[in-house]
N, CA and C of each residue as an Amber inpcrd file, in Angstrom:
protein
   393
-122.7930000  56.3540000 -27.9530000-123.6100000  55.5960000 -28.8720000
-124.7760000  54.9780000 -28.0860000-125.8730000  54.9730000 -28.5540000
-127.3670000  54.4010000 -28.0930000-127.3200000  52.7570000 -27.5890000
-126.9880000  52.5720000 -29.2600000-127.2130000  50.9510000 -29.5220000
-125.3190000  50.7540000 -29.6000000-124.8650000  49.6450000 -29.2930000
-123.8000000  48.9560000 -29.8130000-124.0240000  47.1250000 -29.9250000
-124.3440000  47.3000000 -31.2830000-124.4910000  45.8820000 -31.5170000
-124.0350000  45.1470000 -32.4980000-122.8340000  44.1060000 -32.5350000
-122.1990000  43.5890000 -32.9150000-123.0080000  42.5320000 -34.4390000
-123.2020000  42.8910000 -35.6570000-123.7690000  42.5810000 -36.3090000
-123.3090000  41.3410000 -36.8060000-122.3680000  40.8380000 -36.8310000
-121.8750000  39.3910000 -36.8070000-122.4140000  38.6850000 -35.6340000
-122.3810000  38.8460000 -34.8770000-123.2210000  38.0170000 -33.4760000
-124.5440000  38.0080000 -34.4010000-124.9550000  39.0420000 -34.4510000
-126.5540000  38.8270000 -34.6280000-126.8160000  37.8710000 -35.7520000
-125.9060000  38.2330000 -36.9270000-125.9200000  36.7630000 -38.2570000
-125.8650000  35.5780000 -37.9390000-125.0720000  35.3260000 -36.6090000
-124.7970000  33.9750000 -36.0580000-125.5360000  33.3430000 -35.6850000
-126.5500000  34.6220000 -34.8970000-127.8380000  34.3230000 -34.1000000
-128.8300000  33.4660000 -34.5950000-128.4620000  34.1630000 -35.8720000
-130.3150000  33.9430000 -37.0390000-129.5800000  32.3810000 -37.7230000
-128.0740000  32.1700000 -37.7200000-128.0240000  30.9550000 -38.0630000
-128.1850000  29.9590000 -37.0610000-128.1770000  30.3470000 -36.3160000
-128.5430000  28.7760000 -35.1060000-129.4970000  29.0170000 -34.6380000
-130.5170000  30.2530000 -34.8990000-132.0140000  30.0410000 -34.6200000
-133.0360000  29.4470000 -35.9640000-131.9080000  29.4680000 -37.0170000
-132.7690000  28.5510000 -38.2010000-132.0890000  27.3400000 -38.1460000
-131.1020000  26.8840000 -37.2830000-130.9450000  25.3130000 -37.5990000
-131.6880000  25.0950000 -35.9840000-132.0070000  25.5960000 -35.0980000
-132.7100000  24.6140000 -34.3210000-134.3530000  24.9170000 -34.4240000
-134.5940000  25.6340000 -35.1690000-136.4180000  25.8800000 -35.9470000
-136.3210000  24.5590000 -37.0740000-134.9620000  23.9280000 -37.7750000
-135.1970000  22.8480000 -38.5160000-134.9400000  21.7270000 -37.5860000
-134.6780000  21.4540000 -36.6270000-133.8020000  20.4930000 -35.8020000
-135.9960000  19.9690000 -35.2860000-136.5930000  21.3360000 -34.7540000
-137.4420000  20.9880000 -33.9480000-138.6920000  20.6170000 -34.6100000
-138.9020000  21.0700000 -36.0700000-139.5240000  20.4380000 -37.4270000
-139.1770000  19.1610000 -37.5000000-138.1100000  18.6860000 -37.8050000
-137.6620000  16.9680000 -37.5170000-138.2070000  16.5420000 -36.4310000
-138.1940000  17.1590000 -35.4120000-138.7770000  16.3750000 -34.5520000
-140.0360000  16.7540000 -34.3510000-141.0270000  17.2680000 -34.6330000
-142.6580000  17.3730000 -34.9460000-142.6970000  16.4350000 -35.9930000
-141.8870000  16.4940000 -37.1220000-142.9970000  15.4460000 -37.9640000
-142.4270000  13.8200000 -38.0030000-141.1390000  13.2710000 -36.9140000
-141.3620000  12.3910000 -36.4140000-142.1250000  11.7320000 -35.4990000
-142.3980000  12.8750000 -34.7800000-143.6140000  12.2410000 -33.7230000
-144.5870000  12.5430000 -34.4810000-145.0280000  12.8710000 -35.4600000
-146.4590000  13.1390000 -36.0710000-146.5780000  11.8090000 -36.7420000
-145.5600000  11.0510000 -36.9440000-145.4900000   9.5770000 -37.7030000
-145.6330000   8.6760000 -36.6630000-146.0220000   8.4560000 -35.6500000
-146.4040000   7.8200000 -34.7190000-147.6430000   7.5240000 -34.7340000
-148.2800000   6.2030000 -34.7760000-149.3940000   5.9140000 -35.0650000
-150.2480000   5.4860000 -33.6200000-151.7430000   5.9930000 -33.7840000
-151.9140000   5.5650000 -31.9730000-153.1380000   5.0900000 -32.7630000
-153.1130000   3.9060000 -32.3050000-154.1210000   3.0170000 -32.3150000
-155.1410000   2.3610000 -31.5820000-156.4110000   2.8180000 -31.5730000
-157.1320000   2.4750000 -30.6390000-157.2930000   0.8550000 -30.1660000
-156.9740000  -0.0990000 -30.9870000-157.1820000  -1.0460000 -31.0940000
-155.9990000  -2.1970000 -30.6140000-155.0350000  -1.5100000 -29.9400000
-154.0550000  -1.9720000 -29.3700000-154.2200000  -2.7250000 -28.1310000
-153.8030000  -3.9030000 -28.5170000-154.2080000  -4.5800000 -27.1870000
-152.7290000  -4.5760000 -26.3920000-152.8030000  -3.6250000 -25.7040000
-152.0170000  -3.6100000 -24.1110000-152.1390000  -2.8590000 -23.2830000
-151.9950000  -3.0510000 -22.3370000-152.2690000  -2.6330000 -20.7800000
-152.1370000  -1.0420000 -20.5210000-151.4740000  -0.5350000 -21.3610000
-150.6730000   0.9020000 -20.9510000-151.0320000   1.6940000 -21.9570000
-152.1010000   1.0740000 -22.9880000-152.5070000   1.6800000 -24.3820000
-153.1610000   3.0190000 -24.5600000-153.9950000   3.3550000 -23.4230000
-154.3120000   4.7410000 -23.1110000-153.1070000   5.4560000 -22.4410000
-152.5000000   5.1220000 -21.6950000-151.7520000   6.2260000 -21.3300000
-150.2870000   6.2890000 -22.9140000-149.9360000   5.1630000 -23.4610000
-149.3910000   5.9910000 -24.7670000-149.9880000   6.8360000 -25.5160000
-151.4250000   6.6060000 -25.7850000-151.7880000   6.9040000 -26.8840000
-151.8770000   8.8120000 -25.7370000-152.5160000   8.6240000 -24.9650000
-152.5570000  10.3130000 -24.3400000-151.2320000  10.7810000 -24.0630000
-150.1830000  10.7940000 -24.0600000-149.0180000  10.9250000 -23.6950000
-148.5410000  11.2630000 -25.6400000-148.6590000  10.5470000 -26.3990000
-148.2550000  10.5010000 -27.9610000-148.9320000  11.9140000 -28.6020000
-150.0810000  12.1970000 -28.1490000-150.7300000  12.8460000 -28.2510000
-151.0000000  14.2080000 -27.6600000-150.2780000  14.2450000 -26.3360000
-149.7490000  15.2910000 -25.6890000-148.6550000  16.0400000 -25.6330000
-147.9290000  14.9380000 -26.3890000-146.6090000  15.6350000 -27.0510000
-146.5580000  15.6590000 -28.3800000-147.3870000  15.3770000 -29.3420000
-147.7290000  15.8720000 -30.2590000-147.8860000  18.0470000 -30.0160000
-149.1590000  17.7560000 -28.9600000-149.6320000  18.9550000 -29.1450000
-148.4930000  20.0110000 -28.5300000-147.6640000  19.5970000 -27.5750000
-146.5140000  20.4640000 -26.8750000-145.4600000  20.7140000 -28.1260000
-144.6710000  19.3190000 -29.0120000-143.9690000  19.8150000 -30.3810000
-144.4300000  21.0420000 -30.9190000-146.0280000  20.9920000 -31.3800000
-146.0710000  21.8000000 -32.4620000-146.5170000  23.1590000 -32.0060000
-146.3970000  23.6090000 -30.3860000-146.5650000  25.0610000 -29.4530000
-145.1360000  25.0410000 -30.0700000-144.4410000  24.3180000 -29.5020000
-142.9660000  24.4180000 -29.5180000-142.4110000  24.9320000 -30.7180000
-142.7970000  24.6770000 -31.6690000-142.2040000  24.2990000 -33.4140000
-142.9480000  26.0190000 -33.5270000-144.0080000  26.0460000 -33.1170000
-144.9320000  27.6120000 -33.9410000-143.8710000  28.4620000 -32.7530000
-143.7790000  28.6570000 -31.7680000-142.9130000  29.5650000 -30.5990000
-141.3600000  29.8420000 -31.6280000-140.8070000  28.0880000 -31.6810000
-139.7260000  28.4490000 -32.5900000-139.5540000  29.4610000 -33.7420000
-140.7380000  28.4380000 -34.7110000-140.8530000  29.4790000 -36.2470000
-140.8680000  31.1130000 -35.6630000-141.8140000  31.4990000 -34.8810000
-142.0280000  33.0270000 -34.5780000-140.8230000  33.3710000 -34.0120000
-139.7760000  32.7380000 -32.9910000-138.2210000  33.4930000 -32.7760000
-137.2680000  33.2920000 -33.9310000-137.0990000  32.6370000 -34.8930000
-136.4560000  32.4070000 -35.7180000-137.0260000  33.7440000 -36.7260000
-138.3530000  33.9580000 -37.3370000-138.0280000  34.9260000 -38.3230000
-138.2980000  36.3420000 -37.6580000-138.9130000  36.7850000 -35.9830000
-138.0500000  37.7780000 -35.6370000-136.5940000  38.1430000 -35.4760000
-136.1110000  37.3250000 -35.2870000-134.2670000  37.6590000 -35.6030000
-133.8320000  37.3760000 -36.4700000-134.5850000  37.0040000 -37.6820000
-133.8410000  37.2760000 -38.4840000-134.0710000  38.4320000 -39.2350000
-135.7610000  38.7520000 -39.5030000-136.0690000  40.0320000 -39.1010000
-135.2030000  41.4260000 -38.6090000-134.9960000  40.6510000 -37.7780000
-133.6650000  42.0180000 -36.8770000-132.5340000  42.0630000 -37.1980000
-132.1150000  40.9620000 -37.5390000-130.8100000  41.0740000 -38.3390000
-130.7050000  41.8440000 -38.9810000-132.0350000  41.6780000 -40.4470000
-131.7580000  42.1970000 -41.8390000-131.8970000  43.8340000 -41.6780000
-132.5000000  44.2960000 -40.9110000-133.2040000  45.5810000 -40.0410000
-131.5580000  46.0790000 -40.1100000-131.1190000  45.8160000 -38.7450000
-129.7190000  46.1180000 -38.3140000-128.8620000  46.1890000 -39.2100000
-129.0130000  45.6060000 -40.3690000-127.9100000  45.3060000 -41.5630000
-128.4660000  46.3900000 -42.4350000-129.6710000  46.8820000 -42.6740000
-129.7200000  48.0610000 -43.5850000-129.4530000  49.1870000 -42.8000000
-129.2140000  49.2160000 -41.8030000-129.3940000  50.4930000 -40.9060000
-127.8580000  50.8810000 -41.0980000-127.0880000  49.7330000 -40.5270000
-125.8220000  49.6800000 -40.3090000-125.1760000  50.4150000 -41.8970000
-126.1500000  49.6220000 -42.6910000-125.3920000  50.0550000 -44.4890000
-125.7760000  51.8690000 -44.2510000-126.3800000  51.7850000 -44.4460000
-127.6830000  53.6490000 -44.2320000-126.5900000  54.3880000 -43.5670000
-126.3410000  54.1540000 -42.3310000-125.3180000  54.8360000 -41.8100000
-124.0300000  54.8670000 -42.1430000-123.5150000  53.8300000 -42.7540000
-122.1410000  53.3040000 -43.4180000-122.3390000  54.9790000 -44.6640000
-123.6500000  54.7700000 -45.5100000-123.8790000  55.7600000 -46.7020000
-123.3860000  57.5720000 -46.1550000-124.2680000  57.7040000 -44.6990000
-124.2070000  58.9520000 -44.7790000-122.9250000  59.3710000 -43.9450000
-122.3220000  58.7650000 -43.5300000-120.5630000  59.4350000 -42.7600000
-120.0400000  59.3780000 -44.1180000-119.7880000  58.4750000 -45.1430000
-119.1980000  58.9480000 -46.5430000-119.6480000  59.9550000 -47.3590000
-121.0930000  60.6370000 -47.1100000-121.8950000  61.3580000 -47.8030000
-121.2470000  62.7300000 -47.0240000-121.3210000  62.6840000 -45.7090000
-120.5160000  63.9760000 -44.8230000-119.0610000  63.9610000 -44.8590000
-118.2510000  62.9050000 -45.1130000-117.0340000  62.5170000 -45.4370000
-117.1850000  63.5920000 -46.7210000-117.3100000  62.8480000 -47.7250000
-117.4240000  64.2570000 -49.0430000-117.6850000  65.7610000 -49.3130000
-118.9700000  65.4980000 -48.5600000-118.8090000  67.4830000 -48.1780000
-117.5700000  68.0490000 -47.3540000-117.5950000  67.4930000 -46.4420000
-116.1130000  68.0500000 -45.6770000-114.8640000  68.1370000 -46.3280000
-114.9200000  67.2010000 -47.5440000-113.9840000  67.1520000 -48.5480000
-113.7660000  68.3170000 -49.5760000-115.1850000  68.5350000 -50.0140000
-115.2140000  69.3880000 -50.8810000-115.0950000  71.1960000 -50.3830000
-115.3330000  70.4090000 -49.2860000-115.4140000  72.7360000 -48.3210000
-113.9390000  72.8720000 -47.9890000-113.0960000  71.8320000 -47.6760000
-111.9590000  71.8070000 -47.9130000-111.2030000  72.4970000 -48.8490000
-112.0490000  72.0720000 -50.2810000-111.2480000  71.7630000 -51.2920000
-111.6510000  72.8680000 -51.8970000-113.0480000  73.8370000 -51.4560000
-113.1550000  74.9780000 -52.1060000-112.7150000  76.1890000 -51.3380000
-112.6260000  75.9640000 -50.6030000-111.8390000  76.9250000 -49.2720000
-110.5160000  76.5120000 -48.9250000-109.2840000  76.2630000 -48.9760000
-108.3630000  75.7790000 -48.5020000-107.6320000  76.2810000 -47.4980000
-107.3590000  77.7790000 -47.8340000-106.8460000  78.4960000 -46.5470000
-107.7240000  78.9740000 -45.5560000-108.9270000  78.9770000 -45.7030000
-109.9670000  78.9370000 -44.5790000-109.5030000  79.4810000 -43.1510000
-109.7530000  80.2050000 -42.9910000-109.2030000  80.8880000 -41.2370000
-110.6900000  81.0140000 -40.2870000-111.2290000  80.6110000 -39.0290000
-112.0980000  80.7070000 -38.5180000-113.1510000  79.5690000 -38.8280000
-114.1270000  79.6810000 -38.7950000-115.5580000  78.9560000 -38.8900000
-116.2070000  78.9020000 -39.4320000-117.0030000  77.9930000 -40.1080000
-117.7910000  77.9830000 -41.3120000-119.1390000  76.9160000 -40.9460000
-120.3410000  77.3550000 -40.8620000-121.5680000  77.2460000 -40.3200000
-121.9880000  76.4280000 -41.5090000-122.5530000  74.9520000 -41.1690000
-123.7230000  74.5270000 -42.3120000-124.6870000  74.1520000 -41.8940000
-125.8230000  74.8230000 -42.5560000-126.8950000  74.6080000 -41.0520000
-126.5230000  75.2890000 -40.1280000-127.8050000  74.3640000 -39.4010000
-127.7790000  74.9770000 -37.6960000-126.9260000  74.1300000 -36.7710000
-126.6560000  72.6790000 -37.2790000-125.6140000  71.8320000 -36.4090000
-124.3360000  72.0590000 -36.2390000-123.7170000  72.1210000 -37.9620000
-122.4120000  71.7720000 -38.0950000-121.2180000  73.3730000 -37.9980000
-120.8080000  72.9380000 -37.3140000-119.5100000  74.1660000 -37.7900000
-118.2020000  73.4610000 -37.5720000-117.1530000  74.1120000 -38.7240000
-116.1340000  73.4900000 -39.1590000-115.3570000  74.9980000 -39.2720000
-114.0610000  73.9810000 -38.2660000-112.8900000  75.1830000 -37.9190000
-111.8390000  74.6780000 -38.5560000-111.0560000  75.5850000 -39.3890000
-110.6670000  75.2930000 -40.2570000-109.2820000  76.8950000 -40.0710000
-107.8220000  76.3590000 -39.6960000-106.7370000  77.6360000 -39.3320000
-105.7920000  77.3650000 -40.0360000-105.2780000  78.5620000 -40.4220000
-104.0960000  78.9700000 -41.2310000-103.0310000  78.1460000 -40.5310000
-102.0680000  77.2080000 -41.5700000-100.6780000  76.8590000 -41.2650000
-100.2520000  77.7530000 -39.7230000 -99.9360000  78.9730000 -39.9580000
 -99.0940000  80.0460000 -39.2220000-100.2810000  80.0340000 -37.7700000
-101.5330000  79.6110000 -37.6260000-102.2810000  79.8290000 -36.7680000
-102.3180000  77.8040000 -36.1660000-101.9700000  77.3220000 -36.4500000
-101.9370000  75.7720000 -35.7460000-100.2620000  75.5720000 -35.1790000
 -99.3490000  76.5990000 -35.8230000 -98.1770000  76.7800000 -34.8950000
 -97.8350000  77.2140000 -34.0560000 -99.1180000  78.1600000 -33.6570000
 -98.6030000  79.3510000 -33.0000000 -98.0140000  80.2090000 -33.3540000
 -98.1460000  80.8710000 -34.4020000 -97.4750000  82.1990000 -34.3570000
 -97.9730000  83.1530000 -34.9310000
């Protein structure tokens, strides 16, 4: 197999990459409620207000970085989950033909070609005993 990837992990993924994309929204628009006031009389008033303001601007890199990993995986999830279904469709779809060549051939002795891929061997009772 190419890929082996556990599609429950990946659901899990997209749920704790959308609760900490909401976790880090709470915290952008609490610090966005922070008021910087030029008119503050104390000593250290520029370096809050540049500091309030510098992490303003780092939250909301942070918050847009988040949003963009949060709806690529989940993105990938939903991807992986139709693929996974798609493929789930066509082993039951080849499941059935194999059913039915069975079922129109039963004593079947030798090989039977579909297409250019598949061949299906298919021996007499008296020929899987040996004798």
């Amino acid at each position: 197999m190419i890929l082996d990837l556990d599609t429950d992990v990946l659901r899990s993924s997209v749920s704790v990459a959308e609760r900490a994309n909401d976790e880090i929204t709470n915290a952008m628009n609490m610090l966005n409620q922070i008021i910087v006031h030029d008119d503050w009389i104390c000593p250290d008033r520029e370096l809050l207000k540049n500091k309030t303001l510098e992490n303003r601007t780092l939250i909301q890199n942070l918050q847009n970085d988040s949003t963009a990993f949060y709806k690529a995986i989940e993105s990938s999830s939903a991807r992986f989950d139709e693929t996974e279904q798609t493929c789930i469709q066509r082993t039951n779809q080849v499941d059935a033909l194999i059913a039915q060549i069975k079922n129109v051939v039963p004593g079947l002795a030798g090989s039977v070609s579909i297409g250019n891929d598949i061949a299906i061997t298919k021996f007499n009772d008296d020929q899987e005993a040996g004798i």
